[in-house]
C-alpha positions as CSV (number, residue, x, y, z in Angstrom):
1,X,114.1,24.6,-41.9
2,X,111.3,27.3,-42.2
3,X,109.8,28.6,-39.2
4,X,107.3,31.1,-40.8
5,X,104.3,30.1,-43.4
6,X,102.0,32.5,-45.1
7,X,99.0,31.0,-43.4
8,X,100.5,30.1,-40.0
9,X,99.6,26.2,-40.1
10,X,103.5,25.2,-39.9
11,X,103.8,27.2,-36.6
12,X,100.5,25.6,-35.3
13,X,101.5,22.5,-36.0
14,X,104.7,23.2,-34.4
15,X,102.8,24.6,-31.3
16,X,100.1,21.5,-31.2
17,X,103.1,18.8,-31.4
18,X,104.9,20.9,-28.5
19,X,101.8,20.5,-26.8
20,X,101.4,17.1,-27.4
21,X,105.0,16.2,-26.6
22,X,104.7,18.2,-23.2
23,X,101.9,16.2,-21.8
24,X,103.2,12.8,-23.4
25,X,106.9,13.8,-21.7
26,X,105.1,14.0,-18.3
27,X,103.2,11.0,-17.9
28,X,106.1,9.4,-19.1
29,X,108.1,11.2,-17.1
30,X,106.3,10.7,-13.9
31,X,106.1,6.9,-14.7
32,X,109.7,6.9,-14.7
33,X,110.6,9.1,-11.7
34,X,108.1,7.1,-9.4
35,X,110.1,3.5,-10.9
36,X,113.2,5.5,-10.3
37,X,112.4,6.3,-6.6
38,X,111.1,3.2,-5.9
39,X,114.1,1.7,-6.8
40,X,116.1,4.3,-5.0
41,X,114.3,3.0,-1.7
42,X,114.8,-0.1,-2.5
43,X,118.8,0.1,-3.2
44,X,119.1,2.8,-0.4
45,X,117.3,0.8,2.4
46,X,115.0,4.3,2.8
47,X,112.8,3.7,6.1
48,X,109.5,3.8,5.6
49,X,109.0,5.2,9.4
50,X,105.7,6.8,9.0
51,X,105.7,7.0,5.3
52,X,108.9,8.5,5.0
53,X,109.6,6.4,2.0
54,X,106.4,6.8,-0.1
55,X,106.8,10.4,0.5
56,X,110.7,10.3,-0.7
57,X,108.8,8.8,-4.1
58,X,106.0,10.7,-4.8
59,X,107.1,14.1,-3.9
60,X,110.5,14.0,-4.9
61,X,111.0,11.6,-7.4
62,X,107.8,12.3,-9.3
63,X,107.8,16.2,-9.4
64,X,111.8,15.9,-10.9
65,X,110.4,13.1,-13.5
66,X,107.4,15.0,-14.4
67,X,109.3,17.9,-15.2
68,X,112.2,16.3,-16.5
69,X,110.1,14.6,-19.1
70,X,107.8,17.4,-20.2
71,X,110.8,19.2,-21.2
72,X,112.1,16.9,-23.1
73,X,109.2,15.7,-24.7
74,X,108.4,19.1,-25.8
75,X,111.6,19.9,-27.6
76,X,111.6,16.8,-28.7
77,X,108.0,16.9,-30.1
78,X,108.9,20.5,-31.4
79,X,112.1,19.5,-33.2
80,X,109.7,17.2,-35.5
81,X,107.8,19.4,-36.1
82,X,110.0,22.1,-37.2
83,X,111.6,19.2,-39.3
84,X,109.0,18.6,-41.1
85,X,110.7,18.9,-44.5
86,X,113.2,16.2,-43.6
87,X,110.5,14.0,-41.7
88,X,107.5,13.1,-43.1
89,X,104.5,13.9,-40.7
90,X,102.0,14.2,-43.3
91,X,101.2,11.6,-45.8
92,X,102.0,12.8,-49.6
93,X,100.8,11.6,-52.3
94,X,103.4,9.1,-54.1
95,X,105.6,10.6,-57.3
96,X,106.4,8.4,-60.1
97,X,109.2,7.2,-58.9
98,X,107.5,6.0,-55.8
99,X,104.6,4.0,-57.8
């Protein structure tokens, strides 16, 4: 794994795909923590006395999500990119072999 290049476009793509993964790990994230809470108020049998329940979701279980899934979508994203010699981002040209 080589972290630095002579012209800096394997730590750019590293930092684009982080940057990528980040955004793509909240939404998903935040998707997930609001089905998470609503399930929890469902299970839990959460009033929903003056909204208490819809707050529970969306400023609780959201924020954790959100964060939860940035994080991991940035390692994640970064850890591919890093990789890049062992996983194919770009597309190469086929060898002989390959034809």
């Amino acid at each position: 794994m080589t972290w630095d290049s002579s012209d800096g476009v394997g730590k750019m793509k590293i930092a684009l795909l982080s940057l990528l993964g980040l955004i793509l790990g909240a939404l998903g994230g935040a998707v997930l923590g609001i089905g998470a809470g609503i399930a929890w108020v469902e299970v839990s049998k959460t009033t929903s006395f003056e909204g208490y329940s819809g707050m529970l979701v969306f400023f609780t279980f959201m924020p954790l999500g959100t964060l939860i899934g940035a994080i991991t979508g940035a390692v994640v994203f970064g850890v591919l990119a890093a990789r890049d010699s062992k996983i194919a981002i770009e597309r190469q040209e086929p060898g002989r072999r390959d034809r």
